[in-house]
Residue frames as qw, qx, qy, qz and C-alpha x, y, z in Angstrom:
[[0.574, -0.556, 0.024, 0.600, 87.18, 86.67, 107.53],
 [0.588, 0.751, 0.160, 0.255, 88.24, 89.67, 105.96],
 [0.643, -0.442, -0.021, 0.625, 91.69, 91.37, 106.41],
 [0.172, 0.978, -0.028, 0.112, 93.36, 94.46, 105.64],
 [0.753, 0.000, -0.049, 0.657, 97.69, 94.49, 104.82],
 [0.125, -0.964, 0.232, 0.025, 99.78, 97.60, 106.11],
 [0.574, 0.771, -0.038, 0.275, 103.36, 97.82, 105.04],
 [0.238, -0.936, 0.254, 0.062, 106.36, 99.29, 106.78],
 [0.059, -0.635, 0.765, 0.090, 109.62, 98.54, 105.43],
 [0.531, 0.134, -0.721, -0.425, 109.81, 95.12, 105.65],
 [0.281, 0.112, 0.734, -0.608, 107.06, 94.86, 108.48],
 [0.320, -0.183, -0.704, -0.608, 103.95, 93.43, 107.51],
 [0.189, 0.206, 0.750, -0.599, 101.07, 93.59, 109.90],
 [0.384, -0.346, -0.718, -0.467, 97.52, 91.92, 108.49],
 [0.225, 0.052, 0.553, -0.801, 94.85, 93.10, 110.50],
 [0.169, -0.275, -0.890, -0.323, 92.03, 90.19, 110.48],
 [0.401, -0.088, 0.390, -0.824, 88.69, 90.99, 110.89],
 [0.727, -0.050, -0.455, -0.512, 85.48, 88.42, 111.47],
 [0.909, -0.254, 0.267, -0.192, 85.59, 84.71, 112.40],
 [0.119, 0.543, -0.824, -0.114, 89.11, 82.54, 111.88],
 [0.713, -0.061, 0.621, -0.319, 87.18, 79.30, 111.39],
 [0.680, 0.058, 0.680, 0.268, 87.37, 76.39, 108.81],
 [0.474, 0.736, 0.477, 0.077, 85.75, 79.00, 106.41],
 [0.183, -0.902, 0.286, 0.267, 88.64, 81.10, 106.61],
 [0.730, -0.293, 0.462, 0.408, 91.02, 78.40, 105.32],
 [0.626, 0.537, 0.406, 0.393, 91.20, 79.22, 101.62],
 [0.101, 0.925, 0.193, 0.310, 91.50, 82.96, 101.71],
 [0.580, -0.722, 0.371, 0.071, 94.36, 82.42, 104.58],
 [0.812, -0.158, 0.387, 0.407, 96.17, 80.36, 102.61],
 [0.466, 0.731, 0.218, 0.449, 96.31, 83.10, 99.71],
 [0.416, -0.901, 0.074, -0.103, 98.03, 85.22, 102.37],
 [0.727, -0.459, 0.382, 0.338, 100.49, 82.80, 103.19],
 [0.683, 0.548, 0.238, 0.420, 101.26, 82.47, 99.07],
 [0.273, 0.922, 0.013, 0.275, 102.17, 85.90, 99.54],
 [0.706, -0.593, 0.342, 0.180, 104.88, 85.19, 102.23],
 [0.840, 0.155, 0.393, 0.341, 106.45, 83.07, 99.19],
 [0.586, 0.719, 0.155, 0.341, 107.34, 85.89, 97.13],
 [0.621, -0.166, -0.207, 0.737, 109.57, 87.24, 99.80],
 [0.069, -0.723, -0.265, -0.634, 110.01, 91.06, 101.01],
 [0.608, -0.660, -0.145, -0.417, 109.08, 90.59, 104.37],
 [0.334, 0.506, -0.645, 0.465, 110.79, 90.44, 107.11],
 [0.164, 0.208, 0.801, -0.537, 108.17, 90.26, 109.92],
 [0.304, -0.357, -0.687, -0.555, 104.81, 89.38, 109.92],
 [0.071, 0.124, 0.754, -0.641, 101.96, 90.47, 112.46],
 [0.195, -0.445, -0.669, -0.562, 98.98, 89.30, 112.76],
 [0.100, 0.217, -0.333, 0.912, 96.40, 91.68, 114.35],
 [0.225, -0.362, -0.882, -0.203, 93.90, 89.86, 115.86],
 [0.135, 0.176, 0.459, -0.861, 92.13, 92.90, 117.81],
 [0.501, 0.253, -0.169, -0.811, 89.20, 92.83, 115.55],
 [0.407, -0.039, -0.909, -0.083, 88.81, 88.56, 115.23],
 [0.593, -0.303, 0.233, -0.709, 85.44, 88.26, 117.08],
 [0.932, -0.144, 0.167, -0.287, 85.37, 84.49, 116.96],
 [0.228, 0.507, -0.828, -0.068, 88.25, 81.65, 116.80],
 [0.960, -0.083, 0.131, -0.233, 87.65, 77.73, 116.55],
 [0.918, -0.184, 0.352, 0.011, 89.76, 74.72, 116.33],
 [0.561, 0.763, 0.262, 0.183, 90.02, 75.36, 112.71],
 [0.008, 0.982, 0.029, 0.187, 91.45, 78.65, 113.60],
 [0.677, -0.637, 0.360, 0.081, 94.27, 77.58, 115.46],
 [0.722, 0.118, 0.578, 0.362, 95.30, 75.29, 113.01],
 [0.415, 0.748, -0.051, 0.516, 95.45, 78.54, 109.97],
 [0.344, -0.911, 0.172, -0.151, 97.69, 79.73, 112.90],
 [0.855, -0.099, 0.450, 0.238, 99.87, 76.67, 112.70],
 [0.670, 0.649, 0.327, 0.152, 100.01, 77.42, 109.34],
 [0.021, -0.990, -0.080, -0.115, 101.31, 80.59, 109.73],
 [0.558, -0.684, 0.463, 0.074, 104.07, 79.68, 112.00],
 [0.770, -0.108, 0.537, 0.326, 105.38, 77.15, 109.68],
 [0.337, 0.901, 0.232, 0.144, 104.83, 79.35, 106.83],
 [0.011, -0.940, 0.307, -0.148, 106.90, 82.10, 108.38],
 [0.488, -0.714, 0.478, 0.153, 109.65, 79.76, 109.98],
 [0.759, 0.346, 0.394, 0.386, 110.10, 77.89, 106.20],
 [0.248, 0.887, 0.246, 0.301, 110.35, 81.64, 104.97],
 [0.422, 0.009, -0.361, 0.832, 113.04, 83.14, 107.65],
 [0.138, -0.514, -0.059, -0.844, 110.22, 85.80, 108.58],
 [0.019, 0.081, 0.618, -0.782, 109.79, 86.70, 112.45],
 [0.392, -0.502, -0.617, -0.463, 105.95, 86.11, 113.04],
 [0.016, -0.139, -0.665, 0.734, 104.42, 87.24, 116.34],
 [0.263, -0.641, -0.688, -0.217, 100.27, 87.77, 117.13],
 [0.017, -0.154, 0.262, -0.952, 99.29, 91.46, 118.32],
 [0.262, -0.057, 0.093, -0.959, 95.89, 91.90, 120.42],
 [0.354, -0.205, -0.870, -0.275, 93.79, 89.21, 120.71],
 [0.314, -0.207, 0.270, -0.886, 90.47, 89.97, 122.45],
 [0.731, -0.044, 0.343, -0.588, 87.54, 88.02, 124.47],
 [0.932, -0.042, 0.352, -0.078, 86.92, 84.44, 123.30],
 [0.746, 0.588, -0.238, 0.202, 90.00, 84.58, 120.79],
 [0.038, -0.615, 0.622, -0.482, 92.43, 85.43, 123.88],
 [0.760, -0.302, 0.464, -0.340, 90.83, 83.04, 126.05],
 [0.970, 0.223, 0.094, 0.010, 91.32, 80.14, 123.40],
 [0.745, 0.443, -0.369, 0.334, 94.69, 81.15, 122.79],
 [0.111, -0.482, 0.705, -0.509, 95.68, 81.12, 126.45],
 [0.842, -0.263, 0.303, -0.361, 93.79, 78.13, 127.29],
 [0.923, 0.380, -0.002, 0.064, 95.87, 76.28, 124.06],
 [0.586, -0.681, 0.140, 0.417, 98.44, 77.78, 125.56],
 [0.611, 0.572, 0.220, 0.501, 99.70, 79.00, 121.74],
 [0.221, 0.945, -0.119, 0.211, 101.43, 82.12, 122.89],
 [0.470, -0.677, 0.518, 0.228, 104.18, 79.86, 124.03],
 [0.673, 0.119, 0.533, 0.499, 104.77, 78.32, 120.64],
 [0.283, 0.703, 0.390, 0.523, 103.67, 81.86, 118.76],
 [0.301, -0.272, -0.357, 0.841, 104.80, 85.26, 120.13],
 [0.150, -0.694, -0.407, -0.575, 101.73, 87.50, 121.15],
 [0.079, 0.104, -0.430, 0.893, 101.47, 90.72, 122.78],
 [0.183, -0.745, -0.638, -0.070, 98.10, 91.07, 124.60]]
């Protein structure tokens, strides 16, 4: 997985690109670290460009969420596309994670 951070005020939007699977987990959690240091007010992640999500995946998504609601920062999921939409509407996760399709 490889991502790419944009800025705005204190918007953050991480635009992931690759596979969000078990091999992701390390390099996600160095992300979250960066939550810790504060700044941020929202976080989106932009998953238009995530070509493949597993189990795994879900679960650095978890992360995330708890991450951001330990932190006070508004998290939401922008754009998820083909088998990464399907898995998060089948897991039904955009009722525990706001995401705009």
């Amino acid at each position: 997985m490889d991502y790419t951070v944009r800025d705005n005020g204190g918007v953050r939007e991480l635009e992931l690109r690759g596979q969000m699977t078990f091999e992701a987990d390390a390099g996600f959690r160095e992300i979250l670290a960066e939550w810790e240091k504060g700044g941020i007010a929202e976080c989106v992640l932009n998953l238009s460009a995530v070509e493949y999500m597993d189990s795994a995946g879900l679960g650095l998504l978890v992360l995330a969420n708890n991450a951001a609601k330990r932190t006070g920062i508004v998290f939401r999921l922008k754009h998820p596309r083909g088998q990464v939409r399907e898995l998060i509407e089948i897991s039904e996760f955009h009722t525990l994670i706001p995401c705009e399709f």
